[in-house]
C-alpha positions as CSV (number, residue, x, y, z in Angstrom):
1,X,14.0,20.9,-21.9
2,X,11.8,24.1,-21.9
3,X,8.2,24.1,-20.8
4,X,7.0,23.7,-24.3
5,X,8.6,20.5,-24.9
6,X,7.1,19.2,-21.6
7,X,3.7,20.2,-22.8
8,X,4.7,18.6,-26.2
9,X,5.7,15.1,-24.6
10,X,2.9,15.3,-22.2
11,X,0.8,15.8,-25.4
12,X,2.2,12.5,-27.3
13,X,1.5,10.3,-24.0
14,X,-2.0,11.8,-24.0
15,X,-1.1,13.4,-20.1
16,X,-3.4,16.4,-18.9
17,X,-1.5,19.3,-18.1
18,X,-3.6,20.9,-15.5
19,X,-5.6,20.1,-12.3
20,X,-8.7,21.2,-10.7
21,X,-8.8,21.4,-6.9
22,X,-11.2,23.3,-5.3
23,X,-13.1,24.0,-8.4
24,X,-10.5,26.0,-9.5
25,X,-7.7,25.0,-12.4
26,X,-4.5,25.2,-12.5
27,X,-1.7,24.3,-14.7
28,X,0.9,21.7,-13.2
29,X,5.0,22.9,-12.7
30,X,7.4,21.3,-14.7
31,X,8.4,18.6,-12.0
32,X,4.7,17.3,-11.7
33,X,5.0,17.2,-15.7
34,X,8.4,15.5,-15.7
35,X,6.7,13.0,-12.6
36,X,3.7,11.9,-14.8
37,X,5.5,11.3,-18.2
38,X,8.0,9.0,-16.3
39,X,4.8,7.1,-14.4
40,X,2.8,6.9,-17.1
41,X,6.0,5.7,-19.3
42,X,7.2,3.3,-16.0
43,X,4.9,2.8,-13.8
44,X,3.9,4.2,-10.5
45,X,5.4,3.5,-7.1
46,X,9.1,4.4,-8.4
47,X,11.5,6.6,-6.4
48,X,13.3,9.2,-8.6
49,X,16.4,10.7,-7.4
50,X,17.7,13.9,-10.0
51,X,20.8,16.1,-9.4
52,X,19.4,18.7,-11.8
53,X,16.4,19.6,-14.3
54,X,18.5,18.7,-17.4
55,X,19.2,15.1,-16.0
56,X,15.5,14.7,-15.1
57,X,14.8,15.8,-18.7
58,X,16.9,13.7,-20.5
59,X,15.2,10.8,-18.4
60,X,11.9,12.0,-19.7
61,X,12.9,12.4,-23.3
62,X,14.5,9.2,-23.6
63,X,11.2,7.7,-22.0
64,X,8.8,9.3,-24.1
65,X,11.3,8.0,-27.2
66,X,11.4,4.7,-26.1
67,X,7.3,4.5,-25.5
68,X,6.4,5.5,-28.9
69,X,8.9,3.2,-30.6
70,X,11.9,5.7,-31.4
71,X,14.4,3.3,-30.1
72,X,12.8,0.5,-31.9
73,X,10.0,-1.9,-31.2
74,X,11.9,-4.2,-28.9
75,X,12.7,-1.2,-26.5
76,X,9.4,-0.4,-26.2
77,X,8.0,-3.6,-25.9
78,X,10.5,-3.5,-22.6
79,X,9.8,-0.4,-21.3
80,X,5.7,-1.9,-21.3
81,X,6.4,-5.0,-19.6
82,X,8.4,-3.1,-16.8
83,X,5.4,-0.5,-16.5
84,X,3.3,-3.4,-16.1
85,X,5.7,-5.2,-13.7
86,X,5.5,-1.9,-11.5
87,X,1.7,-1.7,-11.2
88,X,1.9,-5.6,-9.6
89,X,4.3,-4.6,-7.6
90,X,2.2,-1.9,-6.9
91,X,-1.1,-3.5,-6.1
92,X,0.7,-5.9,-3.6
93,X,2.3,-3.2,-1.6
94,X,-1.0,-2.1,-1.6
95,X,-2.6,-5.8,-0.3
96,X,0.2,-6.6,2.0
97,X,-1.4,-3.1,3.9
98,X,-4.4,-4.9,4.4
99,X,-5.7,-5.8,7.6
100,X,-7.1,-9.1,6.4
101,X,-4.4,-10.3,3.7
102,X,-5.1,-12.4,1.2
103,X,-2.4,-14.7,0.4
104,X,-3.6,-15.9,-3.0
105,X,-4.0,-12.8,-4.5
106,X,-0.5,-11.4,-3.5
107,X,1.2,-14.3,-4.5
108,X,-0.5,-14.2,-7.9
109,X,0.5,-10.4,-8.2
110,X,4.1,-11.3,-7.1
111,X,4.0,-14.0,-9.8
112,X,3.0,-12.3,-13.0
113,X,5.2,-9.4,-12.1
114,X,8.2,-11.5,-11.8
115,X,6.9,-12.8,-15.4
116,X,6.6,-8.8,-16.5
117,X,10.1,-8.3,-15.5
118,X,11.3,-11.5,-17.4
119,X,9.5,-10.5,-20.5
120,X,11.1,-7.1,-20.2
121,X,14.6,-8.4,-19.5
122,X,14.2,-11.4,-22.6
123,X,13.0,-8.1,-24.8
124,X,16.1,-6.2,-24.2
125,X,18.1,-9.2,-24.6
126,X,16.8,-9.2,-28.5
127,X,17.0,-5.7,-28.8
128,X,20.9,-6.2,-27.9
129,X,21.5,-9.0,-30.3
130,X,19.1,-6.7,-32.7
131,X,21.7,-3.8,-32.4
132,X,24.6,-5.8,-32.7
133,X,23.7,-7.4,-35.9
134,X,22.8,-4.1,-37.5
135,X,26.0,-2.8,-36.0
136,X,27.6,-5.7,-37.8
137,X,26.4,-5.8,-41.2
């Protein structure tokens, strides 16, 4: 995936491109690009491990695919409910930190996120017995 097409996904997901630090901009390198499409497509907090560029670029493609409905609407109702799962899971890493924790709210958080990730696997469930009765007819 050449720069363009980064610019060109990062563009469909509605990412900025550049930064401004010290009152001065600057346009982001290709793995900052390649990091934001697959937080803002998954949610943050996840620990991505690629052997190469062209492996983290397929990731990305397939992501940006899958969020605007090219794998169908099933998928991307998935991929949404795991991005949301991920930012629970994110604000109670977050709360757990605290020096005064609040039990309530990180058992709430830990609740709905396990109800994200059950939405997301039920959706990819349908989207597998969508496939296979296309596949079929």
């Amino acid at each position: 995936m050449s720069r363009r097409d980064l610019l060109a996904a990062c563009q469909r997901l509605h990412i900025r491109t550049d930064v401004v630090a010290q009152g001065k901009r600057g346009s982001k390198d290709n793995n900052w690009l390649r990091m934001d499409i697959v937080e803002r497509t998954y949610g943050p907090g996840l620990q991505w491990k690629w052997k190469t560029a062209a492996e983290a670029d397929a990731v990305c493609v397939r992501a940006v695919d899958c969020c605007l409905g090219g794998f169908g609407y099933l998928l991307s109702v998935a991929q949404s409910c795991l991005k949301h799962a991920n930012d629970e899971l994110t604000k109670y890493k977050r709360l757990r930190e605290l020096i005064r924790r609040r039990p309530n709210d990180e058992a709430r958080l830990l609740r709905s996120a396990g109800q994200w990730y059950e939405l997301a696997r039920i959706a990819q469930e349908l989207h597998a017995v969508e496939s296979g009765l296309k596949e079929a007819a």
